[in-house]
N, C-alpha and C positions, 0 to 999 in steps of 0.2 A: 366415459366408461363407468360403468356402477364397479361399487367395490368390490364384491364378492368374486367377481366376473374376471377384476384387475387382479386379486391377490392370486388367483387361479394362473393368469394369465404370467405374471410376474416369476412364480414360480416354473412356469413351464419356460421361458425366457432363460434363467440357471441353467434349468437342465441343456436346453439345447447350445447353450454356451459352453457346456463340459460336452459336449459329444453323447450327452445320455438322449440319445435320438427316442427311444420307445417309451421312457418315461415323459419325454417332451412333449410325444404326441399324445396321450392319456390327458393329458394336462390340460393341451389347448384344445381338446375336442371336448372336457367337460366347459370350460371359461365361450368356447363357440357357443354349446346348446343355454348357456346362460346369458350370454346376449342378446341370444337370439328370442328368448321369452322375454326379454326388458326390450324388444325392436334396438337396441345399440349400434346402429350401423357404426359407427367408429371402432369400437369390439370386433365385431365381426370380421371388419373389414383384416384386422390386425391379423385377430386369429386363422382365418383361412391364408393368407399370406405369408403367414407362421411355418402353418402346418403343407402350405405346399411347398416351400423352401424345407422342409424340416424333411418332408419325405424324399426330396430330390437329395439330398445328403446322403440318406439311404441308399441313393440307386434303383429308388421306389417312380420310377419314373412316369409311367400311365396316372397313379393315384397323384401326384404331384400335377399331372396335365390338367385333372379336373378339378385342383383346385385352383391352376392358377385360373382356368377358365372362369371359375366361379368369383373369382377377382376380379376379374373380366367384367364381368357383368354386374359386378357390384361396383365399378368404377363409371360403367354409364349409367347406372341408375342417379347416384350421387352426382356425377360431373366434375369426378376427381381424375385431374389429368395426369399426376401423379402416380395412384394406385395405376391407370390404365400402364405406363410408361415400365414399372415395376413387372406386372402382370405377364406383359408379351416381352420384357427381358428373359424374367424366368422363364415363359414358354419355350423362348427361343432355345436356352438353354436343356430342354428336357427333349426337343426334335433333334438336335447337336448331340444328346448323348447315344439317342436312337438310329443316329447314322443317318439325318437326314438335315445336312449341311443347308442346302438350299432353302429350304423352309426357316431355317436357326438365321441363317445369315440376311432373310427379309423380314421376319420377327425384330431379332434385334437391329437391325436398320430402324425400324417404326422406333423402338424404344430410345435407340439414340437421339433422334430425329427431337421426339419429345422433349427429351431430359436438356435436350438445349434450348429449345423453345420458352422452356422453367426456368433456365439458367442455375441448373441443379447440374452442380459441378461432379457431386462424387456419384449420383446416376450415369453423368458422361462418362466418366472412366470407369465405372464398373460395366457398361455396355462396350466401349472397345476393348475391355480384356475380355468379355464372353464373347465379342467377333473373331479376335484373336486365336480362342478357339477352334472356333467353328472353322476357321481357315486350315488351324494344323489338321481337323477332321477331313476337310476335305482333299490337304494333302499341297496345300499352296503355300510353304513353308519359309519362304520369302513375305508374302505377305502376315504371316503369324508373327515373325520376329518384329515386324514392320509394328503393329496393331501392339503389341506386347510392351515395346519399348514407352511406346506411347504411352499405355496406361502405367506402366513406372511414373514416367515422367506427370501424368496426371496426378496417381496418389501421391506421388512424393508434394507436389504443392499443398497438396489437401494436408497433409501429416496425419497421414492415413499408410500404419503401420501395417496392419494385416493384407490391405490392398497390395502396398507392397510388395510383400512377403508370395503373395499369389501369383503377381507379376514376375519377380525369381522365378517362381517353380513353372509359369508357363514358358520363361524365356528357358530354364534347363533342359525340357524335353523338346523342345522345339530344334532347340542348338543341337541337343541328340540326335535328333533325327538326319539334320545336317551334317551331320557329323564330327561338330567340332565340339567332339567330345571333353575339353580343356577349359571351355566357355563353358557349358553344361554341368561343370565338378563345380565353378564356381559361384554359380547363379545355384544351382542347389545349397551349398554347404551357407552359403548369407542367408537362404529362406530359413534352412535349418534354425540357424540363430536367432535369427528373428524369432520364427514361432516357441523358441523354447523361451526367450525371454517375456511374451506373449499368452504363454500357457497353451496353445492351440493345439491340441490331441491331431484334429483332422491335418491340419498342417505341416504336423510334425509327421504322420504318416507318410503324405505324401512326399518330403523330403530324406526322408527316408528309403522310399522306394527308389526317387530319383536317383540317390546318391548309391546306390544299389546297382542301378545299371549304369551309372559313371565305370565303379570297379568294372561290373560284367564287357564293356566294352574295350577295358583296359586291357582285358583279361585276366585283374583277378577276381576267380570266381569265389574264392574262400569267404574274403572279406565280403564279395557282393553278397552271399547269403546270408551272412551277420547281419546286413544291414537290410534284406530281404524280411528276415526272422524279425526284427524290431517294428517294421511295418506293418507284417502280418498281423501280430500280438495287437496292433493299435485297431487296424480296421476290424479287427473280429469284435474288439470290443462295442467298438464304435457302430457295425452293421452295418457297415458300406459294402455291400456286397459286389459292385461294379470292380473299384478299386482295390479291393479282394482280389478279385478274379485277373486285373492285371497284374498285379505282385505274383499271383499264382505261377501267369503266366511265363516271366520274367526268369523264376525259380528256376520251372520245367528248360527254359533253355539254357539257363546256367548249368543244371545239372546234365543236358544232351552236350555241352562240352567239355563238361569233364568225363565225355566218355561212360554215364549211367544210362540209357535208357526206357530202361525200369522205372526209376524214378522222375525222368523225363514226364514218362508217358501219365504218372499217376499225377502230378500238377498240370501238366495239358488238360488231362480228361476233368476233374476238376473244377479246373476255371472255364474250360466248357459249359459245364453245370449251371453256374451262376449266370454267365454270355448271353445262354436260353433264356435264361429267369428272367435277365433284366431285358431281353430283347437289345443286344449293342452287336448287330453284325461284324461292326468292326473287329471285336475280340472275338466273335464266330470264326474270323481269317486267321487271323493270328495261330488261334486253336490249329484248325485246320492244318495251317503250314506246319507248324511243330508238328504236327502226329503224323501227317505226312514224312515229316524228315526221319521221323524215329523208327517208321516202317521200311523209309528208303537205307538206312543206316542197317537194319534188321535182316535186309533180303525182300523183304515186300516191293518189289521195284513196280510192279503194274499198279500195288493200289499208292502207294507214294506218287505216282503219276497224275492219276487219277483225283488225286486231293489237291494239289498243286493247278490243275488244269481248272478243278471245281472254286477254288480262290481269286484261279485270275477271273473266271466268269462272274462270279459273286463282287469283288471290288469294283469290276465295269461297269455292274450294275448300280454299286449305288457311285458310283466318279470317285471315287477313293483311289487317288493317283500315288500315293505311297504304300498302299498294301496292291496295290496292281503290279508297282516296279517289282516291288519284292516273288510277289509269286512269279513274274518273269524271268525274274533271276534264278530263281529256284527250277525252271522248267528248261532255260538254258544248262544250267550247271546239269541237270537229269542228261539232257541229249550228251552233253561233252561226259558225262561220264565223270563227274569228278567235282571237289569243291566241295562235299558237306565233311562236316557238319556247316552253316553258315548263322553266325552270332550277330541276329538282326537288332537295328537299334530300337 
């Protein structure tokens, strides 16, 4: 790395280590075009790698795909098996956030596959916690806690703190989902700790949200929204507009059980907004069902129907077996007449 390129680069490193994501990307796209006039493939390589992890933080998901692809390609030119490993991890992870599990879970399969070949330990376990993922994505929740525990147990040999910390927050919503909501408080509230002893803004959002829908499950909704409110504040800072728009979501049904909504509906619509932007059908259903239920709760009984019916279609579509149960539920409870509001996990 020539210096000019590295002190560029160094600095855009800060930022994206404080969550200053738009300062981060400034940074590494001027330290890129200066590599890039020195030929510095090792620069480069850095930089684009940087900046497509940097934008997948955002929620920037497309811009993130082309560059890990350009990683891609700058790992066969080189015959770095490493960056490739890296590369189609992070892809994996940007088709995973798109709802498109199957592509994410044979991505990072190859990336795994690799990082053991390397005998690159902490690549191992950061690809079984992004499969880990992709599993709760596609709603095989058994197999996430499975994948999840594992990368504990991975990071924890490495004394890899943050890894950790991530592995909590995937085991919290995971257990949420299942509903052992008890497991869930306390794999959130250890990430929590972690990351504040860590400094980690993103981290600490997302434990935050988690610990958000611990309350809301509990039912208390009061508290969930304190703790809603704190995560908001974090990701607006921060530009994660995905994770935005779940907190949003979260809001909107704590507020449809306490009986609001009005305010329901203006956090639905909302984190809708963003669902589009970032293209995450998944949080398209979510949407859905909420503004469904707030019109079924309203008198709107045909188009509360109608959106419920349009979710189950839409999760078959992409095999999203836990937002399918749910819109099932919700199309049952319609015919029986009875049963909403329902405080999904």
């Amino acid at each position: 790395m020539n210096n000019f390129g590295t002190k560029l680069f160094q600095k855009a490193e800060k930022y994206r280590k404080s969550a200053e994501y738009g300062r981060a990307i400034g940074l590494y796209l001027k330290a890129l075009e200066h590599f890039k006039e020195e030929a510095d493939a090792s620069g480069m390589q850095d930089c684009v790698m940087a900046l497509a992890d940097t934008f997948r933080a955002r929620g920037e998901f497309i811009t993130a795909r082309e560059y890990y692809e350009e990683g891609l390609e700058l790992a066969d030119i080189l015959g770095d098996k490493s960056l490739r490993a890296d590369a189609l991890a992070g892809l994996g992870l940007c088709w995973r956030a798109s709802g498109d599990w199957k592509d994410a879970l044979n991505l990072i399969g190859m990336a795994n596959r690799l990082y053991r070949s390397l005998h690159d330990k902490r690549g191992e376990a950061f690809s079984v916690w992004a499969r880990a993922g992709a599993y709760r994505i596609k709603g095989d929740i058994r197999k996430a806690l499975t994948d999840f525990h594992a990368a504990l147990g991975k990071f924890r040999a490495l004394k890899d703190r943050s890894g950790v910390a991530y592995s909590y927050c995937g085991l919290g919503g995971s257990s949420r989902v299942a509903e052992r909501i008890d497991d869930s408080g306390k794999y959130y509230r250890t990430a929590n700790g972690s990351f504040r002893k860590l400094k980690d803004r993103f981290g600490l959002a997302y434990s935050y949200c988690g610990l958000g829908n611990v309350h809301r499950m509990r039912g208390d909704y009061i508290k969930a929204l304190q703790y809603f409110r704190k995560a908001e504040i974090l990701y607006k800072r921060i530009g994660d507009r995905v994770s935005y728009a779940y907190t949003l979501w979260s809001v909107g049904t704590t507020h449809k059980m306490l009986g609001d909504p009005k305010k329901a509906l203006k956090s639905f619509r909302e984190a809708a907004v963003f669902f589009r932007q970032t293209e995450d059908p998944r949080g398209k259903i979510y949407c859905v069902l909420g503004i469904g239920e707030v019109d079924y709760l309203d008198g709107r009984k045909e188009r509360a129907k109608k959106a419920f019916s349009e979710a189950l279609a839409s999760a078959g579509k992409y095999g999203f077996a836990v937002e399918r149960k749910y819109a099932g539920r919700l199309l049952k409870a319609f015919d029986k007449g009875r049963g909403f509001p329902f405080n999904l996990p």
